[in-house]
Structures are given as C-alpha cells and as structure tokens.
FIKOLZA-1660 file (N, C-alpha, C; in steps of 0.1 Angstrom, whole numbers, plus 5000, padded with zeros to 4 digits):
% residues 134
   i   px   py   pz ch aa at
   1 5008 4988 5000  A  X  N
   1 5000 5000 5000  A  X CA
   1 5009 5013 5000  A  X  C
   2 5024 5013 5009  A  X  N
   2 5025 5027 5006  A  X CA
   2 5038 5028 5000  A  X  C
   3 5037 5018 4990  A  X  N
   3 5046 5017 4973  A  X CA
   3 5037 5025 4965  A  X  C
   4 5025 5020 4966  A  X  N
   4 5014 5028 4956  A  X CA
   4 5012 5039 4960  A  X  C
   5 5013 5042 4972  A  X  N
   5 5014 5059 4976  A  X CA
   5 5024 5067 4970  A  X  C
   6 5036 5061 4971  A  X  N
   6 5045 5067 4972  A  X CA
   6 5045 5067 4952  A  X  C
   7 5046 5061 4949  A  X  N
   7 5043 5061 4931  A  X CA
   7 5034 5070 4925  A  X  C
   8 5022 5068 4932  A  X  N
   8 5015 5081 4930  A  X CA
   8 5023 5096 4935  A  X  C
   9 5029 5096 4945  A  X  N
   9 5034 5109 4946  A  X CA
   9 5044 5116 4938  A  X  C
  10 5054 5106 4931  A  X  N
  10 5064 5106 4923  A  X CA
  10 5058 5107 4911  A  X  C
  11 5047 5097 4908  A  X  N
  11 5046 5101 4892  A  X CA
  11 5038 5120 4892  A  X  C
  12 5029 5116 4902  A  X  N
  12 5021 5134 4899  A  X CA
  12 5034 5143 4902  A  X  C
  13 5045 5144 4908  A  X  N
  13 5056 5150 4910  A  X CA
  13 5060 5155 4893  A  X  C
  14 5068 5138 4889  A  X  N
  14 5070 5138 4878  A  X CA
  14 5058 5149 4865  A  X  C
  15 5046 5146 4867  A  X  N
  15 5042 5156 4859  A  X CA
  15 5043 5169 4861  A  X  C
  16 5041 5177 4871  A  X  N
  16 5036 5185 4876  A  X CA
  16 5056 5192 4871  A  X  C
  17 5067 5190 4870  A  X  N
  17 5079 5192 4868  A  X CA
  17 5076 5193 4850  A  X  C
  18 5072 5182 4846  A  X  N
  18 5070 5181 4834  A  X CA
  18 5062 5194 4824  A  X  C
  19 5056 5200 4831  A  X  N
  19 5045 5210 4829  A  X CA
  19 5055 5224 4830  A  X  C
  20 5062 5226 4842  A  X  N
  20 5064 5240 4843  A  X CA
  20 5080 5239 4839  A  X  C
  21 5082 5229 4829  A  X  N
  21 5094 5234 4825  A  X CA
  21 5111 5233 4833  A  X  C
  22 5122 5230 4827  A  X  N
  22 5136 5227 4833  A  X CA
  22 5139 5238 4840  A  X  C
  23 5135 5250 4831  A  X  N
  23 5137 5262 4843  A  X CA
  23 5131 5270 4849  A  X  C
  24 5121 5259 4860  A  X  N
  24 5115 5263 4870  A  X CA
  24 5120 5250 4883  A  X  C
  25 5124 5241 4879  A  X  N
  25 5130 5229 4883  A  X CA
  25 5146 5233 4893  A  X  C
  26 5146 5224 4902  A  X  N
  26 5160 5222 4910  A  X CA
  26 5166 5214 4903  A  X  C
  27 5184 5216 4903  A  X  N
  27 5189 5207 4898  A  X CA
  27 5194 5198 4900  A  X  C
  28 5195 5187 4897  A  X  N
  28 5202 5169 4904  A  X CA
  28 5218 5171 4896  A  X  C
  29 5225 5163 4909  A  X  N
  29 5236 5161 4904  A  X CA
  29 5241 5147 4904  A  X  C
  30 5245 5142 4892  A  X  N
  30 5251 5130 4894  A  X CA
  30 5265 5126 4892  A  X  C
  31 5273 5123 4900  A  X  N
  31 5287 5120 4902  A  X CA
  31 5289 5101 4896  A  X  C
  32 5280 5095 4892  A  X  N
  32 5280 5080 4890  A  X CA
  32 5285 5081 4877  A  X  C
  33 5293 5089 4869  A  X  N
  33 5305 5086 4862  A  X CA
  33 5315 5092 4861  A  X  C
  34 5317 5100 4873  A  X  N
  34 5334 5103 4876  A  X CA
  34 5342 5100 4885  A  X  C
  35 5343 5091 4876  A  X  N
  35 5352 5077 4885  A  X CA
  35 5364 5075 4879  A  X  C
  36 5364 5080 4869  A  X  N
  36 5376 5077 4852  A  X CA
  36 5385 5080 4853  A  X  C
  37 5399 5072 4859  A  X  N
  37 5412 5076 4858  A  X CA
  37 5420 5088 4862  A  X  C
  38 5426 5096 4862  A  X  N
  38 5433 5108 4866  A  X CA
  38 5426 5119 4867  A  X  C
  39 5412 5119 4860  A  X  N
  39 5400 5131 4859  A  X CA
  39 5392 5127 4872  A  X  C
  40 5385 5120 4874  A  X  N
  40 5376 5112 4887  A  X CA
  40 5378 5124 4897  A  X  C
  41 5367 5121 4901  A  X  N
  41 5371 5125 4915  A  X CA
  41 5376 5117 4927  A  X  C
  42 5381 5109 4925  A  X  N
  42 5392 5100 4931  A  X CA
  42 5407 5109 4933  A  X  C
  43 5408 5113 4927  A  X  N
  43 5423 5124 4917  A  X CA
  43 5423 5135 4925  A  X  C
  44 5411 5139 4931  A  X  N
  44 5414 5155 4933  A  X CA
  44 5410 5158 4952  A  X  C
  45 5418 5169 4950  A  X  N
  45 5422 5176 4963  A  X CA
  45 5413 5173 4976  A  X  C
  46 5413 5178 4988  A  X  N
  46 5404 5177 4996  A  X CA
  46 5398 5189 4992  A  X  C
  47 5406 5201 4992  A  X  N
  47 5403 5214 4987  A  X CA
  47 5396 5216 4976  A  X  C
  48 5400 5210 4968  A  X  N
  48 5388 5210 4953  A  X CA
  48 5376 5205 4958  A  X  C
  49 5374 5191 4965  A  X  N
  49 5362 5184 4969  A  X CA
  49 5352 5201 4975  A  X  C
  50 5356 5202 4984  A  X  N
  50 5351 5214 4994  A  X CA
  50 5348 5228 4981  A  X  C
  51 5357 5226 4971  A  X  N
  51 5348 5238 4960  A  X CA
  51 5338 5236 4956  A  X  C
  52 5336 5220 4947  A  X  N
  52 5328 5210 4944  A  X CA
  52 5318 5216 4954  A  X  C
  53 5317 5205 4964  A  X  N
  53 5306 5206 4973  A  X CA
  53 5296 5223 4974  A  X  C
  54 5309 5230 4973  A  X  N
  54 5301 5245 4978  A  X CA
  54 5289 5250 4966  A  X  C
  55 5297 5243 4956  A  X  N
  55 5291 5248 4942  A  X CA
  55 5280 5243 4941  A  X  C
  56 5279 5226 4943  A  X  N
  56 5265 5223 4942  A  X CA
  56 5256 5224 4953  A  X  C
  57 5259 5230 4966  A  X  N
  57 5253 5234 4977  A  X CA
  57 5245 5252 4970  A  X  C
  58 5255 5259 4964  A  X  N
  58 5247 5270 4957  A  X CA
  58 5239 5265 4948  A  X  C
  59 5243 5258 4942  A  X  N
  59 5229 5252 4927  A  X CA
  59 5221 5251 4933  A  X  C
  60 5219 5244 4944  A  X  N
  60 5211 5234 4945  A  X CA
  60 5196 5245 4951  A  X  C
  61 5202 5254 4959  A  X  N
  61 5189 5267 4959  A  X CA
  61 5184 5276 4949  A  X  C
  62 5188 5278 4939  A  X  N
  62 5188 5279 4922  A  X CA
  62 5179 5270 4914  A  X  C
  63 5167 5281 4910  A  X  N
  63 5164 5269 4900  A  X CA
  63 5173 5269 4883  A  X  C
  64 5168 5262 4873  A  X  N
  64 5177 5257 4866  A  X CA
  64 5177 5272 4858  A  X  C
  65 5169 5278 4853  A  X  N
  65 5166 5291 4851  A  X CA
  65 5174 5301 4856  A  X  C
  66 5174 5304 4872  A  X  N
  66 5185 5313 4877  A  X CA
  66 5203 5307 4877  A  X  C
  67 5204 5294 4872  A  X  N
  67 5217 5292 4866  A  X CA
  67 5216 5292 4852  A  X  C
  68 5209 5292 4844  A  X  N
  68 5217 5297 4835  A  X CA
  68 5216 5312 4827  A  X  C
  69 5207 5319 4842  A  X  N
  69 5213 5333 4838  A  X CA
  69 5223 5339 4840  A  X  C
  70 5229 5329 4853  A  X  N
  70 5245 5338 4858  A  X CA
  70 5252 5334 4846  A  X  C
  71 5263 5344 4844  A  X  N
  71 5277 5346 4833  A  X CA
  71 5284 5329 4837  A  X  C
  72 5291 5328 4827  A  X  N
  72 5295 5316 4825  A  X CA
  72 5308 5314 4833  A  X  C
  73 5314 5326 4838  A  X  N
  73 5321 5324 4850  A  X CA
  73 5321 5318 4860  A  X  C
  74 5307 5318 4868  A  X  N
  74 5299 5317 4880  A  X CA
  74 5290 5306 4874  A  X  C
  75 5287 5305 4863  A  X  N
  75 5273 5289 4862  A  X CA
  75 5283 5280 4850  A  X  C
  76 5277 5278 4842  A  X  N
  76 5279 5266 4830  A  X CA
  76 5279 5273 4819  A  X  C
  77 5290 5268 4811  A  X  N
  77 5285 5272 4798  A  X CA
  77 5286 5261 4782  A  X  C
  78 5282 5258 4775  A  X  N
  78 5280 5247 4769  A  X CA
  78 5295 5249 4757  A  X  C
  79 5302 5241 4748  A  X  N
  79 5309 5237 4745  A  X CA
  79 5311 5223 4734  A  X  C
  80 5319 5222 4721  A  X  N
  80 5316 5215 4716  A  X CA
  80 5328 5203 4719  A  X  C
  81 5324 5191 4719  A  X  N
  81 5328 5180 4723  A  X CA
  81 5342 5177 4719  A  X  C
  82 5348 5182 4707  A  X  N
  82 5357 5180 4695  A  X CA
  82 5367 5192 4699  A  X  C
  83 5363 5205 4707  A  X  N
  83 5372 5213 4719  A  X CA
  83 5378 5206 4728  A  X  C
  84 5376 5194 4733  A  X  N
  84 5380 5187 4743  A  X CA
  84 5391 5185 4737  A  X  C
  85 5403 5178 4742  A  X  N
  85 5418 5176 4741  A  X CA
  85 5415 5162 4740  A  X  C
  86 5410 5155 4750  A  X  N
  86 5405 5143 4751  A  X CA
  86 5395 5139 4761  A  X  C
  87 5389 5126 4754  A  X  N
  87 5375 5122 4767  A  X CA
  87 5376 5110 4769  A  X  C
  88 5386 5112 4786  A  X  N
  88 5391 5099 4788  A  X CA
  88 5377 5087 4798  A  X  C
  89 5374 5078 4790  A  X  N
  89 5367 5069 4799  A  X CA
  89 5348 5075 4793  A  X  C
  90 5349 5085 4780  A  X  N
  90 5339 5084 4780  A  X CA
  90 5322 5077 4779  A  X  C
  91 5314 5075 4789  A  X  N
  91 5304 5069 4789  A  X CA
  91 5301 5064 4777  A  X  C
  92 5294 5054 4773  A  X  N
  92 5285 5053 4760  A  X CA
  92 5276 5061 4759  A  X  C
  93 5267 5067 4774  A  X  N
  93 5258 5069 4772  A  X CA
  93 5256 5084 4767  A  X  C
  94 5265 5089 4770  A  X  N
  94 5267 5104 4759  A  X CA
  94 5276 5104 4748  A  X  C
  95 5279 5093 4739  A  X  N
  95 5291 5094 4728  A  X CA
  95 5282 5101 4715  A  X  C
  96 5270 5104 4712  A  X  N
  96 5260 5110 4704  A  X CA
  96 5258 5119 4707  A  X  C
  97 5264 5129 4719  A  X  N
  97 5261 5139 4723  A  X CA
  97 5271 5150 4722  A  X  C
  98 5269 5157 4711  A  X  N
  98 5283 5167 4704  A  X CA
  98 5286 5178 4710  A  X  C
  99 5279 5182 4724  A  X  N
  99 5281 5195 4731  A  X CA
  99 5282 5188 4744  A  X  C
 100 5294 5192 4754  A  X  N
 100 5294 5192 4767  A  X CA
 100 5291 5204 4779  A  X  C
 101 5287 5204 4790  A  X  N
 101 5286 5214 4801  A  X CA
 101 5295 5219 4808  A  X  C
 102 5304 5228 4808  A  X  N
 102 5313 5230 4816  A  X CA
 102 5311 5241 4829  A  X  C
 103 5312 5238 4841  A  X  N
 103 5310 5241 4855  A  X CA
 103 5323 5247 4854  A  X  C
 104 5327 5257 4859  A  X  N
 104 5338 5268 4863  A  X CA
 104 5333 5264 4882  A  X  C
 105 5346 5266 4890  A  X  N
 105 5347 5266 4900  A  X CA
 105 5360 5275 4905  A  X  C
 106 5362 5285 4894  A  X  N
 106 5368 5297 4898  A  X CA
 106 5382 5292 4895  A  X  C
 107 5394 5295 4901  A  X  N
 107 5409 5288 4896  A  X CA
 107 5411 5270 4901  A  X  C
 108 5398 5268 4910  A  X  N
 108 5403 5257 4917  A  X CA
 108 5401 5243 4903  A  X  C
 109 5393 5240 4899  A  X  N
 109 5388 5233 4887  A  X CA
 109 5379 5234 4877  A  X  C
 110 5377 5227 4867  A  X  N
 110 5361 5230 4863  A  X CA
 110 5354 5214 4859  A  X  C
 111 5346 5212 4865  A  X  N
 111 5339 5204 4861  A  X CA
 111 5331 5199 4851  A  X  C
 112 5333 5190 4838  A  X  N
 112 5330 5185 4828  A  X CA
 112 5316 5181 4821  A  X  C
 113 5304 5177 4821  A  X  N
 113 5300 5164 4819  A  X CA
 113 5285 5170 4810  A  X  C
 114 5277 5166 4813  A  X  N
 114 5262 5163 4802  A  X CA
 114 5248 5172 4810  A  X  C
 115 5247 5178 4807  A  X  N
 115 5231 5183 4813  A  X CA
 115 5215 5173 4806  A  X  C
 116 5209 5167 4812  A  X  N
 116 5199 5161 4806  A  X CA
 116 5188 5160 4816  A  X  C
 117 5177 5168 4808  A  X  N
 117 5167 5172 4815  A  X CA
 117 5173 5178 4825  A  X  C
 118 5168 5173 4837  A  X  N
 118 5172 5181 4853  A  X CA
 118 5185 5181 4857  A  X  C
 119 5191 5170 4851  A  X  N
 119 5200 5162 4861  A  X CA
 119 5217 5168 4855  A  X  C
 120 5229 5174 4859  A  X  N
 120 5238 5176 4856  A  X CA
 120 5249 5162 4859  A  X  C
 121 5257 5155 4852  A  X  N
 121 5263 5144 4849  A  X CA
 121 5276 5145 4848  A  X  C
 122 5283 5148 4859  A  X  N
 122 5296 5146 4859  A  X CA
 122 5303 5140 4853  A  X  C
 123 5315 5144 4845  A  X  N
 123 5322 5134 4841  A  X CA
 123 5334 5134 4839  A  X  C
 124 5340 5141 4840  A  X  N
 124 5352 5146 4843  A  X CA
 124 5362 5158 4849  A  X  C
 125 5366 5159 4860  A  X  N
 125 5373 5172 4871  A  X CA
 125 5385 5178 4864  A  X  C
 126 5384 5187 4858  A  X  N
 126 5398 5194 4851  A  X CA
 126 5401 5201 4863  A  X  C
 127 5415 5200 4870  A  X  N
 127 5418 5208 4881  A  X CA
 127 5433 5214 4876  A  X  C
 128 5435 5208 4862  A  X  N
 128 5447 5214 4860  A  X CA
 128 5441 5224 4847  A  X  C
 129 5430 5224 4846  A  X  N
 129 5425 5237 4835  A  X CA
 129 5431 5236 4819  A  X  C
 130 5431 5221 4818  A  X  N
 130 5437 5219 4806  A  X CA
 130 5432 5212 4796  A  X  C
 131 5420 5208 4796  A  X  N
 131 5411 5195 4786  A  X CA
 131 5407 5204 4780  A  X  C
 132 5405 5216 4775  A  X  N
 132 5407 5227 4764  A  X CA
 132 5411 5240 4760  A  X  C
 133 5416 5248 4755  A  X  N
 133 5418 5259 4754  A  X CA
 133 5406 5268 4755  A  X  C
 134 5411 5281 4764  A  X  N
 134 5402 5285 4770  A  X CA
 134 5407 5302 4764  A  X  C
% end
C-alpha cells in the first residue's frame, strides 16, 4: 500500500515538473560517472572536493533558470565536444552527444560532463584547467 502511495506521489511529482518546465525545476547532480582515471574524483584535492561541494550546495537553491542566467564564470556554459583535448573513459551513454557542460569553479577546477533534463552528469574534474583551450 504505501509503494502505491509513494508512486503516485512521484509520478504526479513527475508531471507537475514536466509541465512548468527545466527552468522552474532544481537541479540533480550526478557524480555516478566520475570515476575515470586521473580526471575522477578520486584524483582531486580535499580542497577542490570542498569547491565542488560548495558549488553544488549553491545550485542546489537555484532553479535551473537562475543558473543559467548567471555569466559563464559563475554557472555553466555549453561547448563542443571535438574542443575537448581528450575524453578519457567516455560513457556510451553520451558518445551522440556533440556539446558538453562545463562548471567553472573559479581557479580551483572545472567540472566536465552532460546536462539532461534536470539532472547535471559529471564526468570529468579538470583541476589542472587543461582539457581545452580557454
């Protein structure tokens, strides 16, 4: 009984998000593919982790709208895939996807990966500011 509760609250959730649009929505973040060799966040600082964190502690009161009004300094800004230097460990599930997201986190790193629908998709930590010319 309160599976079906709970399904019902999720799917009317689900619509009700569906209706007003990505940018009236909060944004999800997923770290379940940056795991990838020297980029991962396995690789990086305690310091960088704690930029990370801060950053998506700001998104996260932001809807998707008021990020991507801020300057691309301070939010994301989109980029083509073929800019990249290289994409080490890239997922299958965005190899069809010819533009990536890139998160600025000020000098400390920038963060790589896929925006879809709500959900931002980590996928690689540049902390040495070098997986493209900038």
């Amino acid at each position: 009984m309160a599976n079906n509760k709970k399904l019902g609250f999720l799917n009317k959730h689900k619509q009700e998000q569906a209706q007003v649009g990505i940018n009236h929505t909060y944004p999800k973040f997923s770290f379940e593919y940056c795991f990838n060799g020297n980029r991962g966040l396995t690789k990086t600082s305690a310091a960088t982790n704690k930029v990370i964190m801060g950053k998506i502690i700001t998104f996260s009161q932001q809807t998707w709208g008021d990020i991507k009004a801020l300057p691309k300094a301070s939010g994301f800004e989109k980029i083509e895939v073929n800019q990249l230097k290289s994409t080490p460990g890239l997922p299958k599930r965005f190899e069809a996807i010819d533009m990536v997201d890139v998160c600025r986190l000020g000098r400390a790193a920038r963060i790589i990966g896929y925006i879809l629908d709500d959900t931002f998709y980590a996928v690689w930590v540049d902390t040495k500011l070098d997986m493209y010319d900038h």
